[in-house]
NUVONU-313645 format. One record per residue: residue in three letters; y, z, x of N, C-alpha, C in turn. Coordinates in nm, 2 decimals, decimal comma, m for minus. Layout:
N
<r rest="ALA" n_y="Y" n_z="Z" n_x="X" ca_y="Y" ca_z="Z" ca_x="X" c_y="Y" c_z="Z" c_x="X"/>
...
//
This chain:
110
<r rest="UNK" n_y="m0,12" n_z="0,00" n_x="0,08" ca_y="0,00" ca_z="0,00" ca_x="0,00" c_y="0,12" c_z="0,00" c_x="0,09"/>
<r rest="UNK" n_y="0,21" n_z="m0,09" n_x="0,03" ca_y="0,34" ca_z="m0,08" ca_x="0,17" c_y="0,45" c_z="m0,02" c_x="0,10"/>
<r rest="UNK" n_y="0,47" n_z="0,03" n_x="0,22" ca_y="0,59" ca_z="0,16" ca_x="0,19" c_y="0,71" c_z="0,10" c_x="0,16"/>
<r rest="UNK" n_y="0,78" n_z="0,14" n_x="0,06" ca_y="0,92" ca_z="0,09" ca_x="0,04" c_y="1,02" c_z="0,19" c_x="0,08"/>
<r rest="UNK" n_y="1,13" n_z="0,18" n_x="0,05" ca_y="1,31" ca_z="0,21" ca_x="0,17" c_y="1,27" c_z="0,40" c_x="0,11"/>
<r rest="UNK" n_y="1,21" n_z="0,40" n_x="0,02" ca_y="1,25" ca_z="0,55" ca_x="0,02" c_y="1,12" c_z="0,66" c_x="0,07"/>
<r rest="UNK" n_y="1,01" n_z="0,55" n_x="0,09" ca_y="0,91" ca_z="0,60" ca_x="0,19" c_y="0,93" c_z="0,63" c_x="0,33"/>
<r rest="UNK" n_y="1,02" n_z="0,54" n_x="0,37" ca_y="1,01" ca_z="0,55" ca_x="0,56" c_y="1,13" c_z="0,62" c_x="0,62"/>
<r rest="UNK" n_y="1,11" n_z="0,59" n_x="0,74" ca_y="1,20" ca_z="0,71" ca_x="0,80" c_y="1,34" c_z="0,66" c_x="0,82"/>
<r rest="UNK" n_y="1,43" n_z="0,71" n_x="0,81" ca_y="1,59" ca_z="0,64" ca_x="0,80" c_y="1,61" c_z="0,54" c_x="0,92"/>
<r rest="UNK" n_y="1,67" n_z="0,45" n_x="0,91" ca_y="1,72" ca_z="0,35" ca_x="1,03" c_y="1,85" c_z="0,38" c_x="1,16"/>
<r rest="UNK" n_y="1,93" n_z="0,48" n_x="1,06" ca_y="2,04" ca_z="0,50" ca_x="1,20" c_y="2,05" c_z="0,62" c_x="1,14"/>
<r rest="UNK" n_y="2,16" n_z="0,68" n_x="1,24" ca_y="2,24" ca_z="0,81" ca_x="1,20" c_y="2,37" c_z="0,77" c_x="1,24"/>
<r rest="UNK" n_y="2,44" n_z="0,82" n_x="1,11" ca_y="2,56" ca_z="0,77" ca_x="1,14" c_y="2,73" c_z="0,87" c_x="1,11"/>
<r rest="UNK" n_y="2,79" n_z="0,86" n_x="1,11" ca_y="2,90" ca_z="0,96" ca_x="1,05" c_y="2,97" c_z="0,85" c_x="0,92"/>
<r rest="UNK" n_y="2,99" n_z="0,95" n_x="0,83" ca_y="3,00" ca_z="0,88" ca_x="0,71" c_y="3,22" c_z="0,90" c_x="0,68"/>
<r rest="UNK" n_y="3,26" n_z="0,79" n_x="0,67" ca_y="3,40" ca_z="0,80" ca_x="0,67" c_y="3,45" c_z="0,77" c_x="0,49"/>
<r rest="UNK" n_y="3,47" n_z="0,84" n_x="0,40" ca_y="3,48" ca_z="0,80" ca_x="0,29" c_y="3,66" c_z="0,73" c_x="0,28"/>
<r rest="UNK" n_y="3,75" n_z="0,63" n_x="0,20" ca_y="3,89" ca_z="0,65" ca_x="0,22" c_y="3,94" c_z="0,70" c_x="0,08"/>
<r rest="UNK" n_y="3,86" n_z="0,72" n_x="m0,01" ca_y="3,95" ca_z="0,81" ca_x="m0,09" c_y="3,98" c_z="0,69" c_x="m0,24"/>
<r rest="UNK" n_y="3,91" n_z="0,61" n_x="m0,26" ca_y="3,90" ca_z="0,50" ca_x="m0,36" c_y="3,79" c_z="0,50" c_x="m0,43"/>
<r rest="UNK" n_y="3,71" n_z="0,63" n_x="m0,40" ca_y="3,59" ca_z="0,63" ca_x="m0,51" c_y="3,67" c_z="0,73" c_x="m0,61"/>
<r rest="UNK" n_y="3,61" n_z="0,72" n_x="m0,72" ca_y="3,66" ca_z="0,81" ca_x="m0,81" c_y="3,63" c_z="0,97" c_x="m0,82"/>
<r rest="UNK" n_y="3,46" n_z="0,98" n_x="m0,77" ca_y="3,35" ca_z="1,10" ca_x="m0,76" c_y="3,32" c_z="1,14" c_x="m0,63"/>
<r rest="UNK" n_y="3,26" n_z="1,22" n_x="m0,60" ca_y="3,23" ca_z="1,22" ca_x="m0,47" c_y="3,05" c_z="1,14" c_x="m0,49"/>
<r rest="UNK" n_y="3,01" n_z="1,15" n_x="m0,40" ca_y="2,90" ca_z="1,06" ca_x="m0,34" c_y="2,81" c_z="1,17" c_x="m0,33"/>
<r rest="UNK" n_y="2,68" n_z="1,16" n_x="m0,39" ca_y="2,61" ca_z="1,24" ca_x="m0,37" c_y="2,44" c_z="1,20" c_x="m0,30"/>
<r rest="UNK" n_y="2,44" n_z="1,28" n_x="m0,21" ca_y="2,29" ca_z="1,26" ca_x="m0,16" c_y="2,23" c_z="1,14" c_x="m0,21"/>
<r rest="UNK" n_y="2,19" n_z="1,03" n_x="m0,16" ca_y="2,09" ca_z="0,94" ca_x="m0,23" c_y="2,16" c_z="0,86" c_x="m0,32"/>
<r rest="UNK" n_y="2,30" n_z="0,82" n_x="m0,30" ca_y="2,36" ca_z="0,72" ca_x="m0,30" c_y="2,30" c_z="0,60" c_x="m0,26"/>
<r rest="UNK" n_y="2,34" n_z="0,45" n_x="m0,29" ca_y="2,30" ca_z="0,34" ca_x="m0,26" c_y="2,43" c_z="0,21" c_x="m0,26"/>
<r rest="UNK" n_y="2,47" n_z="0,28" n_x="m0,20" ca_y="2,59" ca_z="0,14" ca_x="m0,19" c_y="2,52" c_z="m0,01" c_x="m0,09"/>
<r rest="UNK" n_y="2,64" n_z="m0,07" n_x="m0,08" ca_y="2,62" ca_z="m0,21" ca_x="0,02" c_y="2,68" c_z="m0,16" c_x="0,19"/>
<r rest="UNK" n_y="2,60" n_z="m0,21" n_x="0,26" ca_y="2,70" ca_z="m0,21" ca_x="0,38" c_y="2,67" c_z="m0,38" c_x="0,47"/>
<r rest="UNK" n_y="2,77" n_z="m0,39" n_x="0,51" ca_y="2,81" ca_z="m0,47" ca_x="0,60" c_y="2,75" c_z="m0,47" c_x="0,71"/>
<r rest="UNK" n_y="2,62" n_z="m0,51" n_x="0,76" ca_y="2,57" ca_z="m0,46" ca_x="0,86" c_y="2,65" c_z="m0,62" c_x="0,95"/>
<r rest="UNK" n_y="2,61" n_z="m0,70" n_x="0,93" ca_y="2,69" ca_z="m0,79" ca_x="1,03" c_y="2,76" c_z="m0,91" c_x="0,96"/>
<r rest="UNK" n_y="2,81" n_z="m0,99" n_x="1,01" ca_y="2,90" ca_z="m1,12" ca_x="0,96" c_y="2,79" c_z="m1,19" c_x="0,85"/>
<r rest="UNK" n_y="2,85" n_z="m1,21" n_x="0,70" ca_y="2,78" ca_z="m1,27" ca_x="0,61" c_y="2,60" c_z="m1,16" c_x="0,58"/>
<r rest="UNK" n_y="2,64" n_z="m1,05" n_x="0,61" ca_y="2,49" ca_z="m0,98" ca_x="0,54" c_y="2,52" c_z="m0,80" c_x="0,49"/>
<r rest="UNK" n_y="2,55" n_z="m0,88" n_x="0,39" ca_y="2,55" ca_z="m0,71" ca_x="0,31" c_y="2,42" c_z="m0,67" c_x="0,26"/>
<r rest="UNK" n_y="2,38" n_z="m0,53" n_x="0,29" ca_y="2,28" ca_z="m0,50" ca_x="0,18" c_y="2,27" c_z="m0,34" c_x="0,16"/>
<r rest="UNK" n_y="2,17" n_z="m0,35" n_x="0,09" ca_y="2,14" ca_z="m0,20" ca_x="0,03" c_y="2,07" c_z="m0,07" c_x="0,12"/>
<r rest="UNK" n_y="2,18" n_z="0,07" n_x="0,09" ca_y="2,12" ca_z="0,11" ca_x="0,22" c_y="2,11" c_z="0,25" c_x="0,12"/>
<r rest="UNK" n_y="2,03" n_z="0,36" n_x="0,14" ca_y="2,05" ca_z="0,48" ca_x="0,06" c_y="2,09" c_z="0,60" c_x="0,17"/>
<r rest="UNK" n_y="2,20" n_z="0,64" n_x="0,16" ca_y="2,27" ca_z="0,76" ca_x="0,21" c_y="2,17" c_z="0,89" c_x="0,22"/>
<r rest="UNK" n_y="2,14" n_z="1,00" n_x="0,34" ca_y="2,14" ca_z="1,11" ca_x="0,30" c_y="2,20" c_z="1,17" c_x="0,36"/>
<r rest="UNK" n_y="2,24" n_z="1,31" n_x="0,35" ca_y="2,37" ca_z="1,40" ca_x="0,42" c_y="2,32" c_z="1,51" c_x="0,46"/>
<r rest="UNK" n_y="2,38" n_z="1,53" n_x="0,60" ca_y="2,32" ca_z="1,65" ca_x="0,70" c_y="2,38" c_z="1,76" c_x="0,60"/>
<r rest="UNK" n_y="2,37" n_z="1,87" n_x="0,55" ca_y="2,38" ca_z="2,02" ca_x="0,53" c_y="2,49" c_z="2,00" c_x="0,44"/>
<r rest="UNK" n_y="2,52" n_z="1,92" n_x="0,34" ca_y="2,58" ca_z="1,89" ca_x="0,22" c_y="2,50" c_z="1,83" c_x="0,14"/>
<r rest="UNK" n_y="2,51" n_z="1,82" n_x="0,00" ca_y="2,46" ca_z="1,76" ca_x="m0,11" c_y="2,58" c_z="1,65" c_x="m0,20"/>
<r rest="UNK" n_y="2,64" n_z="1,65" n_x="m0,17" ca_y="2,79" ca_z="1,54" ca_x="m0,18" c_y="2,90" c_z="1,54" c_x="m0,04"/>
<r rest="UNK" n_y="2,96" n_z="1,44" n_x="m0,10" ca_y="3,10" ca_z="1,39" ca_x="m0,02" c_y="3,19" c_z="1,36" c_x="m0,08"/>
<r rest="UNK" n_y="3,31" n_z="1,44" n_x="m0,03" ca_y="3,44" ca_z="1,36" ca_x="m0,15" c_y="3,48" c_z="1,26" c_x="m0,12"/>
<r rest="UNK" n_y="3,56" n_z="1,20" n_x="m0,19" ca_y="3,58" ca_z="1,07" ca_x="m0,21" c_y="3,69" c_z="0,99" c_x="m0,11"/>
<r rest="UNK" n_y="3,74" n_z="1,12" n_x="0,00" ca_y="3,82" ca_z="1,10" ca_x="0,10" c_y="3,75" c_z="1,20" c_x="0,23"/>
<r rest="UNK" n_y="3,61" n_z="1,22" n_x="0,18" ca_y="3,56" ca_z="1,34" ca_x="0,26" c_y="3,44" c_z="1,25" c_x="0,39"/>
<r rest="UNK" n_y="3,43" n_z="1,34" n_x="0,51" ca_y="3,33" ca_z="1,30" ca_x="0,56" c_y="3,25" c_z="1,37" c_x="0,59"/>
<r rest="UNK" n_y="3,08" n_z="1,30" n_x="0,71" ca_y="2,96" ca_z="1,39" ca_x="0,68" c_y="2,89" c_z="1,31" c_x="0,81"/>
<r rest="UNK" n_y="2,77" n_z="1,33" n_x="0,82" ca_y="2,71" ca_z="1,30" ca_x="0,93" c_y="2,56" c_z="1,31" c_x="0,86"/>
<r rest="UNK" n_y="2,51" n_z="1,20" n_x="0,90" ca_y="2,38" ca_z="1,19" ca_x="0,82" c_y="2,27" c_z="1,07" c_x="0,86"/>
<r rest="UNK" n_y="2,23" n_z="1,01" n_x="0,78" ca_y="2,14" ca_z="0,87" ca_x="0,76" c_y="2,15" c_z="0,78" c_x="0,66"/>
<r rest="UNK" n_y="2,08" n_z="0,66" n_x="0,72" ca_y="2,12" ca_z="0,51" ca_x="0,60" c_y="1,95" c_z="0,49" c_x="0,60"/>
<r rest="UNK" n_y="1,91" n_z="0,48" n_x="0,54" ca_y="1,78" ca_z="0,36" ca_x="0,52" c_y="1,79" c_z="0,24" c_x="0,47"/>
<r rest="UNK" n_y="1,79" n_z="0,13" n_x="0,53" ca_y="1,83" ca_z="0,01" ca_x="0,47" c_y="1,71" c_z="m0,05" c_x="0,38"/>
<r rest="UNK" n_y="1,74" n_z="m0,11" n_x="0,31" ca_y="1,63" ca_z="m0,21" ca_x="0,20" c_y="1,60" c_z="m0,27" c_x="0,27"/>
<r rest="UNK" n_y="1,58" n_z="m0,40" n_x="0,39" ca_y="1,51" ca_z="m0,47" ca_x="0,43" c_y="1,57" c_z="m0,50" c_x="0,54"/>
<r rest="UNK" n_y="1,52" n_z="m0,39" n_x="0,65" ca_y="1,64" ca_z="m0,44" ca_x="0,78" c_y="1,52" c_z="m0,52" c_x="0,83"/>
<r rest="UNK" n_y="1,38" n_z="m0,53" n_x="0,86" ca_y="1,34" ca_z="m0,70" ca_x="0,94" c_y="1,42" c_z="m0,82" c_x="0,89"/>
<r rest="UNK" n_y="1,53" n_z="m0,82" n_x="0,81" ca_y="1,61" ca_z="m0,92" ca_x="0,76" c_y="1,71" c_z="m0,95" c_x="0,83"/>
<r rest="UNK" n_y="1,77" n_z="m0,86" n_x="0,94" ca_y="1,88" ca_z="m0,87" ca_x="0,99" c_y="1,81" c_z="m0,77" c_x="1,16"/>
<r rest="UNK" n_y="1,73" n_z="m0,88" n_x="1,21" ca_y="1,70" ca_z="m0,76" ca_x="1,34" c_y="1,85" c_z="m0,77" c_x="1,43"/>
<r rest="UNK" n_y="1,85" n_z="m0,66" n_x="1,52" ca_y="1,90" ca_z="m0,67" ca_x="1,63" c_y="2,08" c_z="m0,70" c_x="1,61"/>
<r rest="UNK" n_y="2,11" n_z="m0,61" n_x="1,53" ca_y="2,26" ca_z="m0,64" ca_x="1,50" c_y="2,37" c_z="m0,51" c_x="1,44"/>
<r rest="UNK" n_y="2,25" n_z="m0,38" n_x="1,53" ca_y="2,35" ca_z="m0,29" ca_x="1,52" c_y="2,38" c_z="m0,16" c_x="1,67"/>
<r rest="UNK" n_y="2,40" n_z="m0,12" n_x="1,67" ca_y="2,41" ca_z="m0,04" ca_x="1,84" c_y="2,53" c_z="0,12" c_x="1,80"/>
<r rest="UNK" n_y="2,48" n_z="0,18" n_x="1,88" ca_y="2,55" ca_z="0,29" ca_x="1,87" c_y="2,71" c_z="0,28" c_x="1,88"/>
<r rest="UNK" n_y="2,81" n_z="0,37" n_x="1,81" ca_y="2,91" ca_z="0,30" ca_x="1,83" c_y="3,01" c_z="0,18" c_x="1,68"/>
<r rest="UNK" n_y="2,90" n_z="0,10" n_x="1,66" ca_y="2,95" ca_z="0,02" ca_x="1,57" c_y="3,02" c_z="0,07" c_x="1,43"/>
<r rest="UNK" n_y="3,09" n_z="0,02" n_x="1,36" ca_y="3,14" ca_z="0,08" ca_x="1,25" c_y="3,09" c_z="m0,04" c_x="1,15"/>
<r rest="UNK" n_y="3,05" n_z="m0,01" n_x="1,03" ca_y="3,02" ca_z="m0,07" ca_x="0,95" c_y="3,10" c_z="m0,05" c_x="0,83"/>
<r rest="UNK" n_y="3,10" n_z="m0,13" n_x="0,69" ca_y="3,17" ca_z="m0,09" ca_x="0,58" c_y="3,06" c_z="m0,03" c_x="0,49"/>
<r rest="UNK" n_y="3,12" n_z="0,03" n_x="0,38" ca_y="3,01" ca_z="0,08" ca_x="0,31" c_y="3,09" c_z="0,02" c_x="0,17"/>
<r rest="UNK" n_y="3,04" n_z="m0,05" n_x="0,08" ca_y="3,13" ca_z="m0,09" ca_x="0,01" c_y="3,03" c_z="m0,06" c_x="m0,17"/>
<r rest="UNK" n_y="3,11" n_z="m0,13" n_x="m0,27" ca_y="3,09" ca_z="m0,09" ca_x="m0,40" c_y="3,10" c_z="m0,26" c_x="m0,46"/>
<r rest="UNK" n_y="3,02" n_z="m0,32" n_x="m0,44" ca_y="3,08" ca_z="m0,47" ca_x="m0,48" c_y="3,13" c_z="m0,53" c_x="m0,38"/>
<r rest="UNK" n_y="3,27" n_z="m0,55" n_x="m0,39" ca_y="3,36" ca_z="m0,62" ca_x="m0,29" c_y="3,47" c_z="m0,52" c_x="m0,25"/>
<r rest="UNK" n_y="3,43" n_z="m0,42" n_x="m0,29" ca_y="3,56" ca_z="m0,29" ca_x="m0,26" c_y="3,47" c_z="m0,23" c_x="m0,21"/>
<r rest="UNK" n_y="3,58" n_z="m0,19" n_x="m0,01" ca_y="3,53" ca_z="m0,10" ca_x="0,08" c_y="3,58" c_z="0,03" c_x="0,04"/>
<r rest="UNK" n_y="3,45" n_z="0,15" n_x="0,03" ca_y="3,49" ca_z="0,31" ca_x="m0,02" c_y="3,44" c_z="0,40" c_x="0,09"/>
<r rest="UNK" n_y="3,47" n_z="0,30" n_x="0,25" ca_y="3,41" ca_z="0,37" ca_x="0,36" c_y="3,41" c_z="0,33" c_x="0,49"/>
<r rest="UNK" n_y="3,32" n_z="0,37" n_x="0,59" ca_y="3,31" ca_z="0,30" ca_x="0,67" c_y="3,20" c_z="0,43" c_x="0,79"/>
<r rest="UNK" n_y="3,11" n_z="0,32" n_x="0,76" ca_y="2,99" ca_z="0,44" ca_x="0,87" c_y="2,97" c_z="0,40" c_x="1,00"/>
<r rest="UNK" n_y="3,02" n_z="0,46" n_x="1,09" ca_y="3,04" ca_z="0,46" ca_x="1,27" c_y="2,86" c_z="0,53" c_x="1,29"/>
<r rest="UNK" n_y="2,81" n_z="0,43" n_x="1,37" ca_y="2,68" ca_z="0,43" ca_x="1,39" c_y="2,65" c_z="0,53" c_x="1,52"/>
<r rest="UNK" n_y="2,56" n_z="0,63" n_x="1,53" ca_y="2,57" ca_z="0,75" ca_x="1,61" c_y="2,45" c_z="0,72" c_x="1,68"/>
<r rest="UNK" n_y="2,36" n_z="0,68" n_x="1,63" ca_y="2,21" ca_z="0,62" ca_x="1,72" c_y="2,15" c_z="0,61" c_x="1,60"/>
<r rest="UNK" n_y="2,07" n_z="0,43" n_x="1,64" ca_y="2,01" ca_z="0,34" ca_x="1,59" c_y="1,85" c_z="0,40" c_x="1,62"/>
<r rest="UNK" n_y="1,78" n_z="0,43" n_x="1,50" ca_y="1,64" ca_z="0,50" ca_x="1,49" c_y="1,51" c_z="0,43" c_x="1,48"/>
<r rest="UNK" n_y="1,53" n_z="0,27" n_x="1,42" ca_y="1,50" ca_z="0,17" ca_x="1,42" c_y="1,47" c_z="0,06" c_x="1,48"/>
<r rest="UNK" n_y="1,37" n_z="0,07" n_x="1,59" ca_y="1,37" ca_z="m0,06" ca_x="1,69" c_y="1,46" c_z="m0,18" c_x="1,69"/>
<r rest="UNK" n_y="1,38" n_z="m0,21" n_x="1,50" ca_y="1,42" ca_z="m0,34" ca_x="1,48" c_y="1,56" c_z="m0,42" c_x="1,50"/>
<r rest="UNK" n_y="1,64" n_z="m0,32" n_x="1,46" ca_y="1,78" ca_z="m0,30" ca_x="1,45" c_y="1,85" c_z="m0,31" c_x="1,54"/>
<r rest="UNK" n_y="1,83" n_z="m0,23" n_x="1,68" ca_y="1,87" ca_z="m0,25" ca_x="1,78" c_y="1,97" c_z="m0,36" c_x="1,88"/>
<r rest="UNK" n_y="2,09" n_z="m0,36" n_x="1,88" ca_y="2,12" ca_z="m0,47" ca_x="1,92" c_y="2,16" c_z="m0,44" c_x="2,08"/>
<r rest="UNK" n_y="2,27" n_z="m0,56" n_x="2,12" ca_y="2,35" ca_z="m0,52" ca_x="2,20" c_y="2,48" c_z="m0,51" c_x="2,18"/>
<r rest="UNK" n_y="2,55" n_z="m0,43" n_x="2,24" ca_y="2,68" ca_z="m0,41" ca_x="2,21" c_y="2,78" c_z="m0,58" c_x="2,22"/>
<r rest="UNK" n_y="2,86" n_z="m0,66" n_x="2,15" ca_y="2,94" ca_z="m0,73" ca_x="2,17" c_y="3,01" c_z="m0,75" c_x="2,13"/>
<r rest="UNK" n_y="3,15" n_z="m0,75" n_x="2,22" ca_y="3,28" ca_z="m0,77" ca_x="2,20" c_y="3,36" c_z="m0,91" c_x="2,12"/>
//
């Protein structure tokens, strides 16, 4: 039986940057979009170190599990900042702290 995104082990750790344009705060096991590279948004589910929410201008330190990162190998690196968005509105931005994920792994470029 193959495991799906909320089976496996998270893909990065990241610090979570909220700007204050969600309405609610964000709670544990959220699933927004993120921006992992040029032209590939996808679905990632949040969890949060020693909190159970985030406000809506708040931040946190935690994990992403993406929905299908063999879809996008090798295109993230510690360091990077990603968007975390709601549709086409950014409600974030997660600075990648170490990539947990082989697959993922990229190299840094300028």
């Amino acid at each position: 039986m193959e495991k799906t995104m909320l089976d496996r082990e998270p893909d990065v750790e990241v610090l979570f940057e909220f700007n204050g344009s969600r309405r609610y705060p964000a709670a544990d096991g959220y699933r927004p979009h993120h921006l992992v590279k040029d032209g590939c948004l996808t679905t990632g589910v949040h969890h949060y170190y020693e909190v159970e929410t985030v406000a809506p201008n708040g931040t946190a330190k935690g994990t992403i599990t993406f929905i299908t990162p063999e879809a996008y190998p090798n295109c993230l690196w510690a360091g990077k900042r990603i968007s975390i968005q709601e549709g086409a509105r950014i409600v974030g931005h997660a600075t990648i702290l170490k990539v947990l994920n082989p697959i993922l792994l990229g190299e840094f470029n300028t």
